[in-house]
N, C-alpha and C positions, 0 to 999 in steps of 0.2 A: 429819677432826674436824668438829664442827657449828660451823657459824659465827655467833660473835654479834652481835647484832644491839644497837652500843653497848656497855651493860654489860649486855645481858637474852640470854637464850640463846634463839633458834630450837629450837622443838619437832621432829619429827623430818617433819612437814610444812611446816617453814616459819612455823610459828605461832608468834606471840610474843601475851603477855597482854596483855590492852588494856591495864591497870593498866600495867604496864611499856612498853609501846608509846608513852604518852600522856606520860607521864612522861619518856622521852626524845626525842621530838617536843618537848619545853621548852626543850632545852637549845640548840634553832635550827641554822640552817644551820653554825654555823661548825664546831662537833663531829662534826660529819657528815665536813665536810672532815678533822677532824683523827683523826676514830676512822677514815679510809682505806676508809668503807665502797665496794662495789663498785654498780654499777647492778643486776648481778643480785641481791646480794644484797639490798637492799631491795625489789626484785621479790617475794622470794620471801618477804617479811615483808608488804608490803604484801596478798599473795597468802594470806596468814594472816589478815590481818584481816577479809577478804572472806569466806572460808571457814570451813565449820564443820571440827573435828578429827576428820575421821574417818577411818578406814583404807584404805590402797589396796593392790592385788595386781598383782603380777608372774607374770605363764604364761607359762614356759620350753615351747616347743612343741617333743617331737622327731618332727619329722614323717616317719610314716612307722611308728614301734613301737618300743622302744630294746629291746635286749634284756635280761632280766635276769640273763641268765648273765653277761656281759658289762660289767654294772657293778655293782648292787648288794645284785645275791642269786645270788654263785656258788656251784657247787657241788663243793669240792673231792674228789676222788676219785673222780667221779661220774663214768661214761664220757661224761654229757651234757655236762660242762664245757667239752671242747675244749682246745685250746693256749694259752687265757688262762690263768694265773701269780694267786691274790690276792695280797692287801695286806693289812698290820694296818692299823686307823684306831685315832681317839681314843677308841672305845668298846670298852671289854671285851671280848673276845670276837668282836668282827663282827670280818666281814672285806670286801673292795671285791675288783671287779677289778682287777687293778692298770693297768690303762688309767686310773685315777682317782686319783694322787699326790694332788695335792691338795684336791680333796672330801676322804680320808682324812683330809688335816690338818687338818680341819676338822669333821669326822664330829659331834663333841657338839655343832655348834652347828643342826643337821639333826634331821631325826625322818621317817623312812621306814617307810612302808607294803608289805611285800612282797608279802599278801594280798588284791589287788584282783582282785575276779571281774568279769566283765561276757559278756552275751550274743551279743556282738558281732565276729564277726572278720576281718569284711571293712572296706577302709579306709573304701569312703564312710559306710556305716551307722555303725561305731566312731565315727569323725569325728564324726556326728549325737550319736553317743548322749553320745560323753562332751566332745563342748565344750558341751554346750548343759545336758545331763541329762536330758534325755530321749530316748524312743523313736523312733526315724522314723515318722512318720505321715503318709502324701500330703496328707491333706487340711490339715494344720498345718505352717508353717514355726516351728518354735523358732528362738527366737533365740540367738544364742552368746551363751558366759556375760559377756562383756566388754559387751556388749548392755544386757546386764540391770542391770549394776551400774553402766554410764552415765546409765540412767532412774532409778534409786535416786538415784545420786551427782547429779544433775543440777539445775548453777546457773546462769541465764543469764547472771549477772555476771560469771564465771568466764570468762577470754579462750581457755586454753585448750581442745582438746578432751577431754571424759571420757574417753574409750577411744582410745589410739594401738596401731597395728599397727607392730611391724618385719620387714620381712624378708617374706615371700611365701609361701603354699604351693607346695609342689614339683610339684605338678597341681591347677589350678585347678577341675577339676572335685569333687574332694572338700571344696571350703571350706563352710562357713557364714557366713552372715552375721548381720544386723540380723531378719530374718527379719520377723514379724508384728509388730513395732518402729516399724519401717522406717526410713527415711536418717536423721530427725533422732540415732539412736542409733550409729549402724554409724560403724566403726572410720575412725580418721584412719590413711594409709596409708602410712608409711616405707618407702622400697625398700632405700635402702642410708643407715647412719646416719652422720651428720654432715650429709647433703645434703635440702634439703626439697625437694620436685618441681616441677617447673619452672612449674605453674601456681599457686601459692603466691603468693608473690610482688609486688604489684603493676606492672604493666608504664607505669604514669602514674604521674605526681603526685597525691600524697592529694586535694587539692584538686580536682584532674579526676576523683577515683573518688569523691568522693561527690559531685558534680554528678550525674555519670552515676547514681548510686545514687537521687538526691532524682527523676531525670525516670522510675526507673523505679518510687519508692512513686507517685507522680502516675499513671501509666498502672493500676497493678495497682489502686488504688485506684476509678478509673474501671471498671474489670474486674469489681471489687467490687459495685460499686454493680447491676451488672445482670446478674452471672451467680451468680458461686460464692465467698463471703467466705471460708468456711473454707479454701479451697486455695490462695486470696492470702494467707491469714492464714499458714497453713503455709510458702508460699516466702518470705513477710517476714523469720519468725523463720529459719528459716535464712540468707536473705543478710545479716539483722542480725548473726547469731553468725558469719558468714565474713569482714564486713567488719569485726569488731572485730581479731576472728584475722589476718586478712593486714597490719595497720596496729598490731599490739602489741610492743612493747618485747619483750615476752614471747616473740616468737619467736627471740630470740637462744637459748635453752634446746636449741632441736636442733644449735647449732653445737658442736662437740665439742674447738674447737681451742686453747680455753683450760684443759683439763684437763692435767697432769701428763703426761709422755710417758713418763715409768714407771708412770703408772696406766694409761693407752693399753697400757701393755707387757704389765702384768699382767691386766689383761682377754682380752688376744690382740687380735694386727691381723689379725681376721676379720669378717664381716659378725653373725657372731653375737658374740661378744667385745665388741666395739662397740656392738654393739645392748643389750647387757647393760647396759652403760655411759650408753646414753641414756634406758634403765630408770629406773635410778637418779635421772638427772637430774631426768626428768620426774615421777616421783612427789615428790623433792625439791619442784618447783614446785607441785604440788597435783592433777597427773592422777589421777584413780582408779582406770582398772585401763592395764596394757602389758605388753602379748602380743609375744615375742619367737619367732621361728623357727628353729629349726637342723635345716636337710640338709646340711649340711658344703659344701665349696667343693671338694672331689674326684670325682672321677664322676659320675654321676648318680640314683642308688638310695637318697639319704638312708639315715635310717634303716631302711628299708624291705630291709635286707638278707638278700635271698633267697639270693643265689648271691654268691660272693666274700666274704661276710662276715669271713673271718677277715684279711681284706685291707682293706676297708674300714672296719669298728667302728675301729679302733685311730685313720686318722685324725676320725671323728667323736668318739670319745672325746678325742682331741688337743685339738680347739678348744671342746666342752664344761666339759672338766672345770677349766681355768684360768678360763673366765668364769664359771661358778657360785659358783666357791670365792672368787674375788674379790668378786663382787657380794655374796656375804654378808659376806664381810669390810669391802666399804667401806659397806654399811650398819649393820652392828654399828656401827665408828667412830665414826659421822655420827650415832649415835643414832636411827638412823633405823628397825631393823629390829622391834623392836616394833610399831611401826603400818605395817608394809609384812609382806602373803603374800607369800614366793615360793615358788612349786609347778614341779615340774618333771616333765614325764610326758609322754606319748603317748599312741595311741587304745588299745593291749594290750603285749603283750608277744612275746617269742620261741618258738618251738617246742622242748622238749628235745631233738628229734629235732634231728640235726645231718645235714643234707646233703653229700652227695659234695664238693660244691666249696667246703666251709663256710659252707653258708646255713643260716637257718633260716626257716622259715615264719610266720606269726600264730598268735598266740595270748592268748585270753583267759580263762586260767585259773591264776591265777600270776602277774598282771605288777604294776609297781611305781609307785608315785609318792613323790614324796620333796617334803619342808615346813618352810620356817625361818619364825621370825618371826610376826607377825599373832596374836599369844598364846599360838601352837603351842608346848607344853615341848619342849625342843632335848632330844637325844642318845636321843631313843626309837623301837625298832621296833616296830612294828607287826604281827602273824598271820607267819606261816612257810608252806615248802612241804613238800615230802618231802625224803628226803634225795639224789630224783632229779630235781627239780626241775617233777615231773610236775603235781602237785596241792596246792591250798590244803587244808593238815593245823590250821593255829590261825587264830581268827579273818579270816574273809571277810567283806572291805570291798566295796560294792557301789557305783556311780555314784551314787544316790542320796543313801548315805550319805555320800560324798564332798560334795556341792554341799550336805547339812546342815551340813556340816564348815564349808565355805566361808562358807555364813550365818553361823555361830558368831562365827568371827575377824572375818569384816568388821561385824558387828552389823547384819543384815541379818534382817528377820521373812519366815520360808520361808512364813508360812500370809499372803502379801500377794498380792492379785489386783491382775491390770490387766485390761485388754478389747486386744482386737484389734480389726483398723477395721471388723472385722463384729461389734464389741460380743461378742463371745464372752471369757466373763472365764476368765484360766490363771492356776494359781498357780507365783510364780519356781520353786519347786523340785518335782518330782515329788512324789508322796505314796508313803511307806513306805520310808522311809531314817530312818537315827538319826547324829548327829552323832559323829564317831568318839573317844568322851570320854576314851581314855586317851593323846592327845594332848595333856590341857589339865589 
């Protein structure tokens, strides 16, 4: 449930109206004591007044390609189906893998795209194309999309980071970053959630960290004066925005250990499960976008199932489909899911072709992405394939028009330039994409 804040409710960011903010700020400390509020949740009120109301996004990463036979564009009867079984959901008609109970039970409150084309079907390029929305290009680094909505979303007052990372790519050589951005943007990096990394932290007393902080504005300032102001200028704001960070109340938000050990349950005790859950938390607190990962906790082929697939999807589907279905349940709750995207997808899709050992290959003609929340109308699909799963037969959704999408929900203008540090001005979204309107 959303917690209130005295007698005024917490918006689904934590934002309470001045008018009512100001108004119980009158009634003094003692109501404070007696309305039982907690430290975070005045955190996350105080963290409302700071901030403006805007929306944030959650990207479910499955890294690797998920396949869409496999969850939620099968194709029964279809010799390309395989020995996955569907499921009825809450929507007329569809049907789920049945690797996916509960997504099913939950289906109307979803809206999936089965018709995403894209040109792409190798993973680094897909990678390129579709976290960022654009094309690979040598001489250009795009920046991933978490990137982008960090320099949007971006307050220096704000303790925390705008974009957290959970969880890792399965091979670091297909990542993206902050790209033409560079560090002030690029993602705060969770490896495993509940624990913040070891250099976090402060290893002194406050007091010693910012002595040491005050002797090094005096040097860089020195620095300043006879070399390069802008580069002092630039490590300033950054060790400013790290020494708020390392010394904030606010970091209590990654510990995980004051939540419900049934909601721990229903998320799943897995790195992904968990990570869902610290989702939640941190946009509760006011991050604007968090990017979670899942290659499962079994072998090592994530999603990326060539060979074994009919062996592996089932436990990746295991620890999926209970943290999705939850996440959107405790943001519905929490009042939260209106101004929270959650997207869940990969760089393509599966091969209908089915291999000897139950793999399937990449593919990017047919694959799926799935969207609650963020103004997205729930319980709708989106284009179809065949009835062999070969080809997009109704409406094809394209990368581009996906990241109009993305602009839409988050109130984000696609026709806004920046410069790169070569003054070369890009716009956030590629040109020639339309927002996919029968979403909204």
């Amino acid at each position: 449930m959303t917690t209130p804040f005295m007698h005024a409710w917490t918006d689904p960011r934590g934002n309470v109206r001045r008018r009512d903010f100001l108004k119980q700020l009158g009634f003094g400390a003692g109501m404070l004591g007696a309305a039982q509020i907690g430290w975070r949740d005045l955190m996350i009120a105080q963290a409302g007044e700071l901030r403006k109301q805007k929306r944030s996004m959650i990207l479910l990463w499955m890294d690797g390609g998920p396949s869409q036979f496999e969850s939620f564009n099968p194709k029964p009867g279809s010799p390309n189906q395989g020995p996955t079984q569907t499921i009825a959901t809450r929507m007329p008609g569809i049907a789920f893998a049945d690797l996916w109970p509960n997504v099913a039970g939950i289906a109307d409150q979803i809206s999936f795209i089965r018709s995403m084309r894209s040109s792409e079907a190798d993973h680094f390029r897909a990678i390129k194309l579709v976290r960022s929305g654009y094309p690979i290009n040598p001489t250009i680094a795009y920046p991933t999309w978490g990137s982008v909505v960090a320099m949007e979303r971006f307050e220096a007052a704000f303790e925390l980071p705008a974009f957290v990372r959970i969880g890792k790519p399965r091979i670091k050589t297909r990542d993206i970053n902050a790209g033409v951005l560079g560090a002030k943007y690029e993602s705060f990096k969770i490896g495993e959630p509940g624990t913040l990394p070891d250099d976090v932290l402060p290893r002194v007393p406050t007091d010693v960290l910012n002595r040491r902080l005050a002797l090094t504005d005096a040097l860089d300032a020195e620095f300043a004066r006879t070399d390069s102001p802008q580069v002092v200028k630039e490590k300033k704001d950054i060790y400013d925005r790290t020494s708020r960070f390392v010394t904030s109340p606010r970091l209590s938000v990654f510990n995980l250990d004051d939540e419900r050990d049934s909601l721990r349950d229903s998320y799943g005790r897995t790195t992904f499960g968990q990570g869902c859950l610290l989702a939640r938390r941190l946009v509760e607190a006011g991050v604007s976008f968090v990017e979670v990962f899942s290659h499962g906790s079994k072998n090592d082929a994530g999603w990326d199932t060539h060979g074994n697939g009919f062996r592996d999807t089932p436990n990746l589907c295991g620890e999926a489909d209970p943290a999705l279905a939850t996440l959107i349940t405790d943001l519905r709750q929490r009042g939260m899911l209106e101004d929270t995207l959650v997207v869940w997808m990969g760089e393509f899709g599966r091969t209908p072709k089915i291999k000897k050992d139950g793999g399937r290959d990449h593919y990017a003609k047919g694959w799926l992405t799935a969207l609650a929340g963020g103004g997205i109308q729930p319980g709708r699909v989106i284009g179809a394939t065949d009835k062999d799963g070969v080809d997009v037969t109704e409406r094809p959704v394209s990368v581009p028009d996906l990241y109009m999408t993305f602009c839409h929900c988050l109130g984000i203008d696609h026709e806004t330039e920046y410069l790169t540090a070569e003054d070369q001005p890009l716009k956030l979204v590629d040109e020639g994409g339309k927002a996919v309107e029968e979403l909204f």
